[in-house]
KEGUSE-705162 format. One line per field, with one value per residue (C-alpha): residue in three letters; y, z, x; residue number from 1; chain. Coordinates in steps of 0.1 Angstrom, whole numbers, plus 2048, in hexadecimal, padded with zeros to 3 digits. Layout:
! KEGUSE-705162
r	(ALA; ...) .
y	(Y; ...) .
z	(Z; ...) .
x	(X; ...) .
k	(NUM; ...) .
c	(A; ...) .
//
This chain:
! KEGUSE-705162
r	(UNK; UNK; UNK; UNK; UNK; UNK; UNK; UNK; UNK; UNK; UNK; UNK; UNK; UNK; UNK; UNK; UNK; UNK; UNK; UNK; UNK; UNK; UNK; UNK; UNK; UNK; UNK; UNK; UNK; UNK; UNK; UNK; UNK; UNK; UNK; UNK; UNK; UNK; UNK; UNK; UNK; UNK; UNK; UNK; UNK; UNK; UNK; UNK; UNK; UNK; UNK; UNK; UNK; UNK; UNK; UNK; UNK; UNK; UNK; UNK; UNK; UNK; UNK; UNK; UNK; UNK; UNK; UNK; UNK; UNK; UNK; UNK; UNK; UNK; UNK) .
y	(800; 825; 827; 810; 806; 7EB; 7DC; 7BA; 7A4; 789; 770; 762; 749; 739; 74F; 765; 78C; 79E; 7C4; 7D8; 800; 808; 82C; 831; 853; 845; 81F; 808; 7E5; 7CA; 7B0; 79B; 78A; 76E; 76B; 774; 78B; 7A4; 797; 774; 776; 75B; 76D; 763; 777; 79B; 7AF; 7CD; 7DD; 7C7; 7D6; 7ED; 80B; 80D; 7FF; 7DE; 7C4; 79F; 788; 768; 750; 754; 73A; 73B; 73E; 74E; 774; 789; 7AA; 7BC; 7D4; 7F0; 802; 815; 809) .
z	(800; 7FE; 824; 845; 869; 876; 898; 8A8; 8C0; 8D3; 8E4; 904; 900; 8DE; 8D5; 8B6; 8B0; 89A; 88E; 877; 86A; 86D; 875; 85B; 84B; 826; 817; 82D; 82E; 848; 845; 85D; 859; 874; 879; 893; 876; 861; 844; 840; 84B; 841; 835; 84F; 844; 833; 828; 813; 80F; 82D; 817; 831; 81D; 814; 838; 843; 857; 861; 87C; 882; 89B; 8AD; 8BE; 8E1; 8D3; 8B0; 8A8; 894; 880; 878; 859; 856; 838; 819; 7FA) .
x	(800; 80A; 80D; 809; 809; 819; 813; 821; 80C; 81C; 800; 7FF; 7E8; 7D6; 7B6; 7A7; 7AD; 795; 7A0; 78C; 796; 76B; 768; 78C; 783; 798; 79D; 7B2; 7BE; 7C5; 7E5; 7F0; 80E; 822; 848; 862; 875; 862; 87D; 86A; 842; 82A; 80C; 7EE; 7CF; 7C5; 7A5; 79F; 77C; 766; 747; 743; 753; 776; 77A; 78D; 783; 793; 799; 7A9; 7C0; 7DD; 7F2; 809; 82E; 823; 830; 816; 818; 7FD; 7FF; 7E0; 7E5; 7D9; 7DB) .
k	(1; 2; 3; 4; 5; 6; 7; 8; 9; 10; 11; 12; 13; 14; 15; 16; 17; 18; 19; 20; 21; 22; 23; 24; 25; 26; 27; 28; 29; 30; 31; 32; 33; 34; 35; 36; 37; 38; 39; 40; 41; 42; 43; 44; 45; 46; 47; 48; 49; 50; 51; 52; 53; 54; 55; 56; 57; 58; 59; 60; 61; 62; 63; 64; 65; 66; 67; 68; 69; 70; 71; 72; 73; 74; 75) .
c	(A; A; A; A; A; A; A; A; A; A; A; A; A; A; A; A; A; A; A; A; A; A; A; A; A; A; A; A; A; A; A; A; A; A; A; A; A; A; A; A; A; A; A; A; A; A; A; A; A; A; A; A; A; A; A; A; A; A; A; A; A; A; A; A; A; A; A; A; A; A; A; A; A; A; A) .
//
């Protein structure tokens, strides 16, 4: 995209995250990505346009011992 936000999460027990950009004044997407090193990520999941607008929305499970990053962006 021409601009983003990264953010890491780190679990401390298995669960489910759900993010969503409602309420974003311009066009946004959500990437989430899993590795230790932002030079090799495994794609996990990513949305863009929830039909809701130009806004994003996504969720999906994390694991104890896994290293997400979370990309919110504009394409």
């Amino acid at each position: 995209g021409s601009g983003s936000v990264w953010y890491k999460h780190v679990p401390v027990a298995d669960g489910a995250i759900a993010l969503d950009t409602i309420g974003s004044s311009y066009d946004t997407f959500i990437v989430v990505w899993e590795g230790t090193s932002v030079y090799d990520l495994t794609f996990v999941a990513c949305n863009n346009d929830a039909g809701t607008g130009n806004t994003s929305s996504l969720a999906f499970q994390t694991f104890l011992g896994d290293t997400y990053h979370i990309e919110i962006g504009t394409p």
